[in-house]
PASEBA-1860 file (N, C-alpha, C; in nm, 3 decimals):
! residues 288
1> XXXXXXXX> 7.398/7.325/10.186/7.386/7.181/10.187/7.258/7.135/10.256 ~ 7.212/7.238/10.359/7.080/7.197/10.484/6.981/7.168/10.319 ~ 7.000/7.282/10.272/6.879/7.328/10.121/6.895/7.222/10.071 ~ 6.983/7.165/10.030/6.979/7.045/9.861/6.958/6.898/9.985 ~ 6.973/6.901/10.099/6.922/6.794/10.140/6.802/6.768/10.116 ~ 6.702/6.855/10.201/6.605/6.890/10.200/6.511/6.881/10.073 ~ 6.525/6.935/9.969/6.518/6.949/9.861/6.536/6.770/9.812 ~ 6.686/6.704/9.833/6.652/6.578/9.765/6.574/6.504/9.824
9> XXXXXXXX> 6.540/6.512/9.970/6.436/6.417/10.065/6.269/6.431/10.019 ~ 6.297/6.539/10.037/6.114/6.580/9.983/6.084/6.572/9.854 ~ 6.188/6.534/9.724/6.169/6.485/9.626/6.096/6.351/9.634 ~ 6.186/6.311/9.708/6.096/6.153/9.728/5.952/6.115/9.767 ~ 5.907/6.205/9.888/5.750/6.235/9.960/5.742/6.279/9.792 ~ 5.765/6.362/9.754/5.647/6.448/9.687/5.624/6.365/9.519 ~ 5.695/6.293/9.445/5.694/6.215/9.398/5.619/6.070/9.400 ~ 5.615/6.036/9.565/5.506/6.002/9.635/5.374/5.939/9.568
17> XXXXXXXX> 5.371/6.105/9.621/5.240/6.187/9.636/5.171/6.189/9.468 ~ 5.256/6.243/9.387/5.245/6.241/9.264/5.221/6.119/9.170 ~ 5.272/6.048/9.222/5.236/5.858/9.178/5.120/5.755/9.237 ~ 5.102/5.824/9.307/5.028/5.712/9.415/4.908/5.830/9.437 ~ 4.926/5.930/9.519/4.789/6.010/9.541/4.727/6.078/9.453 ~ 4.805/6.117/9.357/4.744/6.205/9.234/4.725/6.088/9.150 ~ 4.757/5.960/9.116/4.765/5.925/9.028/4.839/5.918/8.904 ~ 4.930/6.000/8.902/5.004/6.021/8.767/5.049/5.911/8.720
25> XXXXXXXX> 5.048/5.865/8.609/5.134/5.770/8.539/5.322/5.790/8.565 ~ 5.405/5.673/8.631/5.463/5.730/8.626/5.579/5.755/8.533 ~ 5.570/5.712/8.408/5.639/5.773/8.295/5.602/5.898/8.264 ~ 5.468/5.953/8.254/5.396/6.100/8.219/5.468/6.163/8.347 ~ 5.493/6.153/8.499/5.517/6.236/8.524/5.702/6.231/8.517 ~ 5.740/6.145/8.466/5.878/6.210/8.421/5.862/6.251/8.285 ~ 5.782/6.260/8.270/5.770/6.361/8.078/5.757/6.523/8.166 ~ 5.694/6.509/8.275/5.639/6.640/8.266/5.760/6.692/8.392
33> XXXXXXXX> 5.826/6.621/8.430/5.941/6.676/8.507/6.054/6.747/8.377 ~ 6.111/6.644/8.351/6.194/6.669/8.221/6.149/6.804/8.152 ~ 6.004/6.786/8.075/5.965/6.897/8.038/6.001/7.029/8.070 ~ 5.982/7.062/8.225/6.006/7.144/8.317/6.138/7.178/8.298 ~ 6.253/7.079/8.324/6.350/7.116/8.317/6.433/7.189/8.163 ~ 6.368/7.126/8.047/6.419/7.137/7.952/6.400/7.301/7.950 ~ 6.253/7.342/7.968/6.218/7.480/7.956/6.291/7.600/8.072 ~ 6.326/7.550/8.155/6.385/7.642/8.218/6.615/7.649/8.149
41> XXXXXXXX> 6.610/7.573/8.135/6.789/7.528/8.087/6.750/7.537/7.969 ~ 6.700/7.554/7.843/6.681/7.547/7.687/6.785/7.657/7.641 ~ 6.802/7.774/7.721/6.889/7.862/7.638/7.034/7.773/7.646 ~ 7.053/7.670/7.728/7.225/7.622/7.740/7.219/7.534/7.597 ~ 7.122/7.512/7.554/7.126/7.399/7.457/7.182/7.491/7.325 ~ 7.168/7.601/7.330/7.160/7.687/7.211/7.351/7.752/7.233 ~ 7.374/7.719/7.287/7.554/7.759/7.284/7.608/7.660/7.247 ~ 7.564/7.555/7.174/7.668/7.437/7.052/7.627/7.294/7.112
49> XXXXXXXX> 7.617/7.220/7.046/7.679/7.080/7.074/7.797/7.051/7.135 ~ 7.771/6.931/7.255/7.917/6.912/7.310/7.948/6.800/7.196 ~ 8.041/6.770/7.232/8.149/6.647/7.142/8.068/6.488/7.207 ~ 8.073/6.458/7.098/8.012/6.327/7.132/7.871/6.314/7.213 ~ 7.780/6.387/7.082/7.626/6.411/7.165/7.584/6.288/7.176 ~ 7.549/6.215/7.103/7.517/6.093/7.102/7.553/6.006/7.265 ~ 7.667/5.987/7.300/7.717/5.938/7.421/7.671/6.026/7.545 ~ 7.676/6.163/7.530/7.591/6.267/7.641/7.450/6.239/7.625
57> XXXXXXXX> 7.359/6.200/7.522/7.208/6.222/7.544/7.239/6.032/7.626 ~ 7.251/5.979/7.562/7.243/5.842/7.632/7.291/5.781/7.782 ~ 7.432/5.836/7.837/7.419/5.870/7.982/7.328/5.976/8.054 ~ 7.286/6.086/7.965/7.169/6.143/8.043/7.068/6.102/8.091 ~ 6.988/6.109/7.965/6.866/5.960/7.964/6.879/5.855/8.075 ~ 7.020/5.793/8.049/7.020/5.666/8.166/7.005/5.718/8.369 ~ 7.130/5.861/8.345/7.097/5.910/8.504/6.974/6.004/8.553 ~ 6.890/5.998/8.428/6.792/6.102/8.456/6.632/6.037/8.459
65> XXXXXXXX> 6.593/5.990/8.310/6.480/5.943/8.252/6.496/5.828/8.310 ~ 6.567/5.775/8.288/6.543/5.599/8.266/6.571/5.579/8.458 ~ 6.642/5.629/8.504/6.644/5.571/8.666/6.505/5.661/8.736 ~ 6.477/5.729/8.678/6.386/5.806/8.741/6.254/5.774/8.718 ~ 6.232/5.692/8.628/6.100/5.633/8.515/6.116/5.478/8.699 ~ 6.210/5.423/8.665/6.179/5.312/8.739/6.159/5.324/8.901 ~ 6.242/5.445/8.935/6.195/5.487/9.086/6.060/5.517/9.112 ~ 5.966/5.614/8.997/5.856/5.616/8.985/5.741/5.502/8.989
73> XXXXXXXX> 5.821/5.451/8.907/5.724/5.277/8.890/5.724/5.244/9.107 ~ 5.836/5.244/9.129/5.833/5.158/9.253/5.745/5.251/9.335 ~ 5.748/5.381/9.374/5.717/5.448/9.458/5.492/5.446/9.452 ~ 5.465/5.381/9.321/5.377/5.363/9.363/5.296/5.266/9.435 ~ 5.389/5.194/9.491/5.389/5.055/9.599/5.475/5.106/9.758 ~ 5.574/5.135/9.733/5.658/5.129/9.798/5.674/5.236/9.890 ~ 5.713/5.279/9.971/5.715/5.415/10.094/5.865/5.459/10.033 ~ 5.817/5.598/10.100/5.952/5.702/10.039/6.113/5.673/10.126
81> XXXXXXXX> 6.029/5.605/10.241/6.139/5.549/10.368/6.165/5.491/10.314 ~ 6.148/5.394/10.247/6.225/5.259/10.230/6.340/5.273/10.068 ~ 6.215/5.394/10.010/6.281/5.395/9.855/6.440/5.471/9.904 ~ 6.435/5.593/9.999/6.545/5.630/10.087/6.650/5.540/10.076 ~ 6.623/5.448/10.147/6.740/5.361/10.180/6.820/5.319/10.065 ~ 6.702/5.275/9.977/6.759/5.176/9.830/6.854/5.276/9.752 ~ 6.793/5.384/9.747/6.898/5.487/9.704/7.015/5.510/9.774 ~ 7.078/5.435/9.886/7.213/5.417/9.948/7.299/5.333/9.847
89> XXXXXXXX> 7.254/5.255/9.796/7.307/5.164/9.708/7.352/5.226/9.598 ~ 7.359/5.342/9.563/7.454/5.426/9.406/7.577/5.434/9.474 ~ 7.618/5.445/9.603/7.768/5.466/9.606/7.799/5.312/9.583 ~ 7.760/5.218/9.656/7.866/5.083/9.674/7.848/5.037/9.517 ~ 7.761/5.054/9.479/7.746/5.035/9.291/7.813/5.124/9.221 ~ 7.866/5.248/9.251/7.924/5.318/9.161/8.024/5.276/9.158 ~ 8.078/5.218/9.263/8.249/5.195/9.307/8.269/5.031/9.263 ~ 8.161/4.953/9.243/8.175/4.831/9.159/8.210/4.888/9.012
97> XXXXXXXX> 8.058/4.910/8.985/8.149/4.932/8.856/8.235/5.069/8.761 ~ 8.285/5.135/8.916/8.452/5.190/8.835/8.538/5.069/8.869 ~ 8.572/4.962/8.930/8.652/4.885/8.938/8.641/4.779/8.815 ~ 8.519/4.765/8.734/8.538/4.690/8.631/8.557/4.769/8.517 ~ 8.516/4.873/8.541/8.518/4.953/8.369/8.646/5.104/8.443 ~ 8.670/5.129/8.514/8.811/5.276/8.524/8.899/5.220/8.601 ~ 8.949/5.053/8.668/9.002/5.023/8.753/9.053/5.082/8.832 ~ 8.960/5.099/8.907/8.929/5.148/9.058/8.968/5.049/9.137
105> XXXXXXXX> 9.113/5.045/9.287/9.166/5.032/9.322/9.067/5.027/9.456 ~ 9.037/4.909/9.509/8.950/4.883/9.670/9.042/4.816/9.749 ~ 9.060/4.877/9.889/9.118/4.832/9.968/9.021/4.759/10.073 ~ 9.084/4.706/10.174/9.003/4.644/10.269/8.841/4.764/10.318 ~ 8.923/4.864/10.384/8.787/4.923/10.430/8.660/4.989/10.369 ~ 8.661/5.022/10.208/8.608/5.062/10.099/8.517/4.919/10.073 ~ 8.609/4.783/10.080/8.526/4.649/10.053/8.396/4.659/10.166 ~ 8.468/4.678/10.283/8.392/4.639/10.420/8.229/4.794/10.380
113> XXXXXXXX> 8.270/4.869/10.359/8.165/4.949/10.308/8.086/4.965/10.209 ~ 8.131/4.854/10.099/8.026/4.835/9.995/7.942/4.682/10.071 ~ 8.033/4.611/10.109/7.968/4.477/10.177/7.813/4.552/10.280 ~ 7.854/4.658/10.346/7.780/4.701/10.453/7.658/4.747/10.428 ~ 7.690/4.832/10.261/7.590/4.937/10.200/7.514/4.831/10.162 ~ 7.529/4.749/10.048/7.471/4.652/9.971/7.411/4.541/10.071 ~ 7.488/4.498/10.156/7.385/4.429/10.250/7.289/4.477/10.315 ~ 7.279/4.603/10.392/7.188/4.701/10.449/7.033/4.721/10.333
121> XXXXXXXX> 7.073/4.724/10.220/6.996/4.737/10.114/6.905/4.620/10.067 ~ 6.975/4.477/10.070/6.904/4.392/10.040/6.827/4.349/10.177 ~ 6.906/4.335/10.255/6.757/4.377/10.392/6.638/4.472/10.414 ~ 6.671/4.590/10.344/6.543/4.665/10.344/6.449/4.611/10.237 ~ 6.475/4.542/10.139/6.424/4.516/9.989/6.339/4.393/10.037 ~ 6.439/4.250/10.122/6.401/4.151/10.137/6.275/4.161/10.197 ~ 6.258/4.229/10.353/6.209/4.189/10.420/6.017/4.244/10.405 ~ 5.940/4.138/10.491/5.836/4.223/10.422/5.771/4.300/10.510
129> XXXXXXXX> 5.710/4.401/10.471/5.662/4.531/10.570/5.560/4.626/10.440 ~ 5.501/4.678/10.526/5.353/4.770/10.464/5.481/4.894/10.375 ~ 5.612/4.924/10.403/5.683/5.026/10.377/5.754/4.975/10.300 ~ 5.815/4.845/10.280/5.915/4.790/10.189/5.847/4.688/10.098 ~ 5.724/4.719/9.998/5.686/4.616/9.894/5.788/4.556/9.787 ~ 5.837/4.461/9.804/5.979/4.421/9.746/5.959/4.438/9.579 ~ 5.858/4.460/9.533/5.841/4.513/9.396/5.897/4.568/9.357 ~ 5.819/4.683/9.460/5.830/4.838/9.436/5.983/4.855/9.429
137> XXXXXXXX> 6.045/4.829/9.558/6.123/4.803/9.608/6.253/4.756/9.427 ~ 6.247/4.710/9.413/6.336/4.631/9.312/6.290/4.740/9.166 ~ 6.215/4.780/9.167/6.219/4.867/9.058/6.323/4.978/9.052 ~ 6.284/5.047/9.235/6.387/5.121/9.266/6.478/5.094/9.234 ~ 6.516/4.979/9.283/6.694/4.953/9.283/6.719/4.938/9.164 ~ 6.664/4.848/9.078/6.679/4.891/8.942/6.729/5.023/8.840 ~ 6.585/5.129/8.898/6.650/5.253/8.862/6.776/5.311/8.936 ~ 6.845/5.263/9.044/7.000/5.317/9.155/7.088/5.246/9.028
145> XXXXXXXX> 7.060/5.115/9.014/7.154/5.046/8.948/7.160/5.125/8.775 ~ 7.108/5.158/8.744/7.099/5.198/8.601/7.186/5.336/8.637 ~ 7.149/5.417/8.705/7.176/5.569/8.729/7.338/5.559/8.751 ~ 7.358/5.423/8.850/7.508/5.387/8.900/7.623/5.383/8.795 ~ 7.571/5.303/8.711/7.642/5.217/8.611/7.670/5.336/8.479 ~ 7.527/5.434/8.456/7.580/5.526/8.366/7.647/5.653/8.401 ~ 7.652/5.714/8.579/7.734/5.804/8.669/7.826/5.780/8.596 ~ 7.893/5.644/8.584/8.063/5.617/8.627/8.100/5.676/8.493
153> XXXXXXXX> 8.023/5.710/8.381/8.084/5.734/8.306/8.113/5.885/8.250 ~ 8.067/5.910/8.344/8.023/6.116/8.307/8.147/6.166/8.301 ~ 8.253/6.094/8.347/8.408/6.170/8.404/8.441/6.180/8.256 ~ 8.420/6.071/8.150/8.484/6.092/7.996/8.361/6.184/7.911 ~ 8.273/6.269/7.993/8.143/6.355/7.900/8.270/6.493/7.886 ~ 8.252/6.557/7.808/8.345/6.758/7.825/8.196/6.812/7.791 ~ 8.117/6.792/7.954/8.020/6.864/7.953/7.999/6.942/8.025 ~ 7.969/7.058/8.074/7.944/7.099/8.233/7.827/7.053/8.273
161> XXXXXXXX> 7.823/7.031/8.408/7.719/6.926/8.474/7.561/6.981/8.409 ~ 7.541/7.169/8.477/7.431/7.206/8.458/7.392/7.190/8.260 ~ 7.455/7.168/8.210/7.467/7.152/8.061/7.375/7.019/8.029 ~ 7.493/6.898/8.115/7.449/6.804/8.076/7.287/6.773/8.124 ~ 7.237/6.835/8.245/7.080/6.837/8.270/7.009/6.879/8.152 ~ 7.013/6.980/8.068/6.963/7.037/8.000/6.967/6.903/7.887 ~ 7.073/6.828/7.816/7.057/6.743/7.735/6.987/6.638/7.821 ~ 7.027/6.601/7.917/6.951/6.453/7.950/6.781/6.483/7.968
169> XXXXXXXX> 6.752/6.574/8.014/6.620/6.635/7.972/6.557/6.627/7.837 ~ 6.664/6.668/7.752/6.618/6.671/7.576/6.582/6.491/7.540 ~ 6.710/6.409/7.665/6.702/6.293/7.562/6.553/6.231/7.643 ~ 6.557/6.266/7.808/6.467/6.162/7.833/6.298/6.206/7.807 ~ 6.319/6.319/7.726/6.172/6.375/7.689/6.094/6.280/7.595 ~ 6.242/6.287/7.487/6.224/6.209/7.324/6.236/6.041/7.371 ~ 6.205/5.975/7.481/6.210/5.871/7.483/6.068/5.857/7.582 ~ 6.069/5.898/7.712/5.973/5.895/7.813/5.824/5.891/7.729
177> XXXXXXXX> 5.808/6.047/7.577/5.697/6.064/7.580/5.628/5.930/7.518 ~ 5.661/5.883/7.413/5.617/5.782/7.350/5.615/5.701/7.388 ~ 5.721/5.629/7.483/5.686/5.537/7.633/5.510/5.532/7.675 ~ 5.547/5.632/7.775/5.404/5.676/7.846/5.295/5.664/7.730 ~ 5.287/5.718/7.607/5.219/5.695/7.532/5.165/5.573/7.478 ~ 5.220/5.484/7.462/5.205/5.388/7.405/5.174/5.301/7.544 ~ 5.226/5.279/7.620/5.206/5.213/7.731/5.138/5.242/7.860 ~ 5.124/5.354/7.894/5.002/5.434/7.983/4.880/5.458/7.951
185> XXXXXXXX> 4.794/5.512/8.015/4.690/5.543/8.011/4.665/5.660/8.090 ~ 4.564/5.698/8.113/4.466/5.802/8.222/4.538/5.959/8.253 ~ 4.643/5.963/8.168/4.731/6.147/8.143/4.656/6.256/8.206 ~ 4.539/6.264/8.123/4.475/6.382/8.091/4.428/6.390/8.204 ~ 4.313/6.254/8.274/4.240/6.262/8.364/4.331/6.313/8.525 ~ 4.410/6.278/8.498/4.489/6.271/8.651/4.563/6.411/8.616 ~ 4.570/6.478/8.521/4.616/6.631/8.554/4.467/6.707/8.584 ~ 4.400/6.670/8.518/4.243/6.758/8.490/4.196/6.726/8.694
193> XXXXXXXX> 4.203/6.607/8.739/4.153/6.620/8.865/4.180/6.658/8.972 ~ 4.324/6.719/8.950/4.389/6.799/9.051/4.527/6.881/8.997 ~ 4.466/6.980/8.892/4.550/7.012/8.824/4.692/7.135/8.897 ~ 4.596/7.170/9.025/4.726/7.250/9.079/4.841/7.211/9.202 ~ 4.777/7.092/9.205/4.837/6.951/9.257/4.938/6.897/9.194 ~ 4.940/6.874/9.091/5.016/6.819/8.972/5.133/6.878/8.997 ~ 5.112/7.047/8.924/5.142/7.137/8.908/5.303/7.192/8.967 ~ 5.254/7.171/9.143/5.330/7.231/9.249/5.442/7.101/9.265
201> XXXXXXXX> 5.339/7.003/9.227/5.517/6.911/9.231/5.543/6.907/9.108 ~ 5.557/6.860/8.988/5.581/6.909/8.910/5.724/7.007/8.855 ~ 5.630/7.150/8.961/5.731/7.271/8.985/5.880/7.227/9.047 ~ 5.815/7.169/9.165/5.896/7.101/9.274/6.059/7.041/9.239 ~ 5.996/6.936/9.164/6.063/6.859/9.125/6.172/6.924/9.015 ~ 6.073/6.993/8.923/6.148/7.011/8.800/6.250/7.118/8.812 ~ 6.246/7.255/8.923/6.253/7.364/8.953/6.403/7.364/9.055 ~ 6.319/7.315/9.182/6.396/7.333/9.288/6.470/7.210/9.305
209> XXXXXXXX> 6.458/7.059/9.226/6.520/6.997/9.281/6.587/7.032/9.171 ~ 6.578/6.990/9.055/6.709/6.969/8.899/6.769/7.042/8.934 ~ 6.700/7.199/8.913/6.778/7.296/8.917/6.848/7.353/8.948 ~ 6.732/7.419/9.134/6.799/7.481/9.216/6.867/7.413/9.317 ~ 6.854/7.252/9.345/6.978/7.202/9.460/7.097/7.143/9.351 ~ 7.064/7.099/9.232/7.140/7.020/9.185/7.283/7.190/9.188 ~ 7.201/7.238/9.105/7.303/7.363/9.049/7.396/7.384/9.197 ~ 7.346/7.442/9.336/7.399/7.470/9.473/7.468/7.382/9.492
217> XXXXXXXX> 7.435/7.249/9.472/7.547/7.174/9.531/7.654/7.224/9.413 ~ 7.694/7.163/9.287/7.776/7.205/9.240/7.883/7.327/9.239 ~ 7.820/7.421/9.280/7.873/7.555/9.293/7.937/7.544/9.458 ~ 7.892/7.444/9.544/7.899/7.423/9.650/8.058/7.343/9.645 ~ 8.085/7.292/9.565/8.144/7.148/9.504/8.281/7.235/9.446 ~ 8.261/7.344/9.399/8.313/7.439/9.365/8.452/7.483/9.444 ~ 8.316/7.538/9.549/8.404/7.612/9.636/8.466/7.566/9.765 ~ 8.440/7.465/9.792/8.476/7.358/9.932/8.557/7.256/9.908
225> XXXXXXXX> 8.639/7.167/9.952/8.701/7.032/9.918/8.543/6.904/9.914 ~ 8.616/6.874/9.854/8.425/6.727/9.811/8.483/6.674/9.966 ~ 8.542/6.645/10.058/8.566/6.549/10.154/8.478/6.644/10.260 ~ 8.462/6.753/10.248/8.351/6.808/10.377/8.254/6.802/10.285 ~ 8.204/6.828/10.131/8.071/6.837/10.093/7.994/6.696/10.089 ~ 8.064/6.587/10.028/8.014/6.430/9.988/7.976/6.401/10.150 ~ 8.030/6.409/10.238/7.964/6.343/10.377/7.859/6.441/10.428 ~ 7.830/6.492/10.413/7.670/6.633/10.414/7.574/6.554/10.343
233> XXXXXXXX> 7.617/6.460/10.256/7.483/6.412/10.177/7.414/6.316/10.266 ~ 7.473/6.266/10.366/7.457/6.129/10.366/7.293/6.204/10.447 ~ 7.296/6.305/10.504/7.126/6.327/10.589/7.021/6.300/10.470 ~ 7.046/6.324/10.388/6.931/6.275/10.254/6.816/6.181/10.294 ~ 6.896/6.068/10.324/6.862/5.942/10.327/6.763/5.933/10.500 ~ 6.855/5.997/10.618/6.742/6.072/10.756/6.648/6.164/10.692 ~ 6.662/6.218/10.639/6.576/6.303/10.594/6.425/6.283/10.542 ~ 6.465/6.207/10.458/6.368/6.115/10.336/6.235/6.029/10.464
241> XXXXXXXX> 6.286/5.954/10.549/6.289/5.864/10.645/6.179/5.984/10.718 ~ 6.247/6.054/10.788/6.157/6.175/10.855/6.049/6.229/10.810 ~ 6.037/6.232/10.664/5.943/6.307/10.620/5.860/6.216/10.547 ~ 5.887/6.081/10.481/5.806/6.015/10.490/5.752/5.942/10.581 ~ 5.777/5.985/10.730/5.681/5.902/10.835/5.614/6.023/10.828 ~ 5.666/6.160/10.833/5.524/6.278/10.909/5.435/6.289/10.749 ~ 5.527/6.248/10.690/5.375/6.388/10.557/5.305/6.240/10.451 ~ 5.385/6.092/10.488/5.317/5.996/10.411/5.256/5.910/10.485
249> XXXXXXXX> 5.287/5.917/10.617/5.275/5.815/10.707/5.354/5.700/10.678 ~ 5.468/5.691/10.683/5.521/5.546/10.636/5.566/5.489/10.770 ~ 5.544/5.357/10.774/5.528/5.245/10.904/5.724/5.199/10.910 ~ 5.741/5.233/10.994/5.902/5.205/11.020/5.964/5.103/11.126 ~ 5.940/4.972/11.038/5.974/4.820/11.106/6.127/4.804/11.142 ~ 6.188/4.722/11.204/6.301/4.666/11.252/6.389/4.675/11.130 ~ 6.345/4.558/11.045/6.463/4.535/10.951/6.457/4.661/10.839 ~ 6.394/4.750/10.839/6.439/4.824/10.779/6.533/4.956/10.852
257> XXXXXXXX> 6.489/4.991/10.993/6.555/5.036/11.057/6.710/4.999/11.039 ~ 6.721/4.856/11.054/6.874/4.789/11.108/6.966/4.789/10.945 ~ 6.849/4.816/10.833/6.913/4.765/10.714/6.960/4.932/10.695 ~ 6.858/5.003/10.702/6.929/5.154/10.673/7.046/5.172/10.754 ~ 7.052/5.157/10.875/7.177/5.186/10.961/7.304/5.107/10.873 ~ 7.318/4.990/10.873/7.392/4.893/10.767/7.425/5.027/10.700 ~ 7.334/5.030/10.556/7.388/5.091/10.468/7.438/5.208/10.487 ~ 7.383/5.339/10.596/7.455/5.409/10.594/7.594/5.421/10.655
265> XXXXXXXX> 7.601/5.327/10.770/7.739/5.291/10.779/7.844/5.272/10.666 ~ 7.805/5.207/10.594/7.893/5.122/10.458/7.917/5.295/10.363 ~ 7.777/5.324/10.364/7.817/5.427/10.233/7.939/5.535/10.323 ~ 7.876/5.560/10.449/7.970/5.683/10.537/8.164/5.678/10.516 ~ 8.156/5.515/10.492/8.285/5.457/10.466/8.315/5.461/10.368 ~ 8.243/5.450/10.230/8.281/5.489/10.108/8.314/5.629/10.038 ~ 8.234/5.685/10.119/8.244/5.851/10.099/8.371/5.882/10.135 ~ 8.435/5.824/10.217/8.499/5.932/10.336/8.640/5.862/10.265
273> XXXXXXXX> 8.667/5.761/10.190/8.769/5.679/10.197/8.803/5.828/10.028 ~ 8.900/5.808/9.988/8.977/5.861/9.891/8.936/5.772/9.726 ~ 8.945/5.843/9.650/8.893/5.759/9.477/8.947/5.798/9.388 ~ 9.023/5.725/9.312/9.128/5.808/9.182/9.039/5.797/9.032 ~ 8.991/5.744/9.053/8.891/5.735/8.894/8.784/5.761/8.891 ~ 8.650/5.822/9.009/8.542/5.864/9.012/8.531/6.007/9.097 ~ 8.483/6.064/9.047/8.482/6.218/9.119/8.370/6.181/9.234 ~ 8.423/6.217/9.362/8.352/6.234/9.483/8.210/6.252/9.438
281> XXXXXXXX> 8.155/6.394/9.362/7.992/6.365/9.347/7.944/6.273/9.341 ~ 7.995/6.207/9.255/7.949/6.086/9.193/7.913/5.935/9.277 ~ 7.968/5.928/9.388/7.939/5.844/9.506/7.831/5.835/9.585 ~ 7.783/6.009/9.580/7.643/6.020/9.635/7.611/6.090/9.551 ~ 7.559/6.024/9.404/7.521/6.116/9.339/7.370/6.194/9.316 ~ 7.329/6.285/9.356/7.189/6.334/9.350/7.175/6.367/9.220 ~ 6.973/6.341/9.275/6.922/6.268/9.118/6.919/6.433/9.076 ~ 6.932/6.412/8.895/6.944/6.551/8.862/6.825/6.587/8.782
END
């Protein structure tokens, strides 16, 4: 769990880095994440179609490409600290909407922890600071909210998780590239000027995070009850915070301090509380 923390925190720095210091476009570099992933998982694609591909490439796409296309957009404004936080907001959103679409059953203290998460969140978003560009900022959340809304529905996929990476890869390839294409610019130049730069995150991303934390946790998920694994996630979010002050320099003001605490309070309470219609992963769900 120390590993897939780690692994999801420094996704964020290094993504960064990849948007903002390298330059990458950031639709091209979810073409070239995806890419990555498709080529390493391609043999799962070749053991059949699941049932209802159509509905699997399109929640993929949504928890993969499409939230990951808009986190990108933000992160080239926005600090990895702050994008941290906004990503607290998939649990108290996941648990909205299983209550409108799997009626999901909230009691008082589950309320008091989405109130906590979601408020903590729009304080980091609101306020203004060199680390929280409310743009950027809102793109993010944008992409939490998209990723949230298509999570809730993975429980009706008969996919296995590492499976479904491999399709949401296929779908957000066939959508991202012509995106970026049509609407980007400067591809070539920004791999050509630091091409082993690119490269290593790239690797990073496509390798050790999809792959190798997503896969560990699962197998992790496996073998443990989710009520000791789902509260292990919550360092992600310290994590993220830590390493974008040492390796990005990100400036760490009051209200974002007080808004992260908020939210992780709220989410710590959502995690920990019991859920009959959403599988524990899915509350803190890491990006795949």
């Amino acid at each position: 769990m120390l590993f897939c923390n780690v692994a999801w925190a420094m996704n964020v720095v290094v993504s960064k880095i990849a948007v903002s210091s390298l330059g990458l476009p950031p639709l091209f570099y979810t073409v070239l994440r995806s890419g990555v992933v498709l080529a390493v998982l391609f043999p799962l694609l070749m053991r059949g179609r699941p049932a209802r591909l159509g509905l699997v490439l399109l929640i993929g796409f949504a928890i993969t490409g499409g939230s990951f296309g808009l986190q990108f957009i933000g992160l080239q404004t926005a600090s990895p600290s702050a994008v941290g936080i906004v990503n607290l907001s998939g649990a108290p959103l996941t648990v909205l909407f299983a209550i409108f679409f799997l009626g999901e059953e909230v009691r008082w203290r589950r309320g008091l922890g989405m109130a906590l998460a979601l408020g903590g969140v729009g304080l980091a978003i609101g306020a203004p600071s060199e680390a929280g560009d409310p743009v950027g900022l809102g793109f993010a959340f944008a992409g939490v909210f998209i990723g949230a809304f298509a999570s809730v529905f993975v429980k009706r996929l008969e996919v296995g998780a590492v499976s479904l990476q491999a399709w949401a890869a296929l779908a957000s390839l066939g959508v991202m590239l012509p995106g970026s294409l049509v609407l980007e610019s400067g591809q070539i130049e920004a791999v050509t000027a630091a091409p082993l730069a690119v490269a290593g995150c790239v690797l990073f991303a496509g390798v050790v995070v999809s792959v190798g934390a997503h896969s560990a946790y699962f197998r992790l998920f496996q073998a443990h009850d989710a009520n000791l694994i789902v509260p292990l996630t919550l360092l992600t979010p310290l994590l993220t915070i830590a390493f974008g002050t040492w390796l990005t320099g990100d400036t760490i003001h009051w209200p974002l301090i007080v808004g992260g605490t908020m939210a992780l309070i709220g989410v710590a309470i959502i995690v920990i509380r019991p859920s009959r219609t959403i599988f524990k992963w899915q509350l803190m769900r890491p990006k795949l």
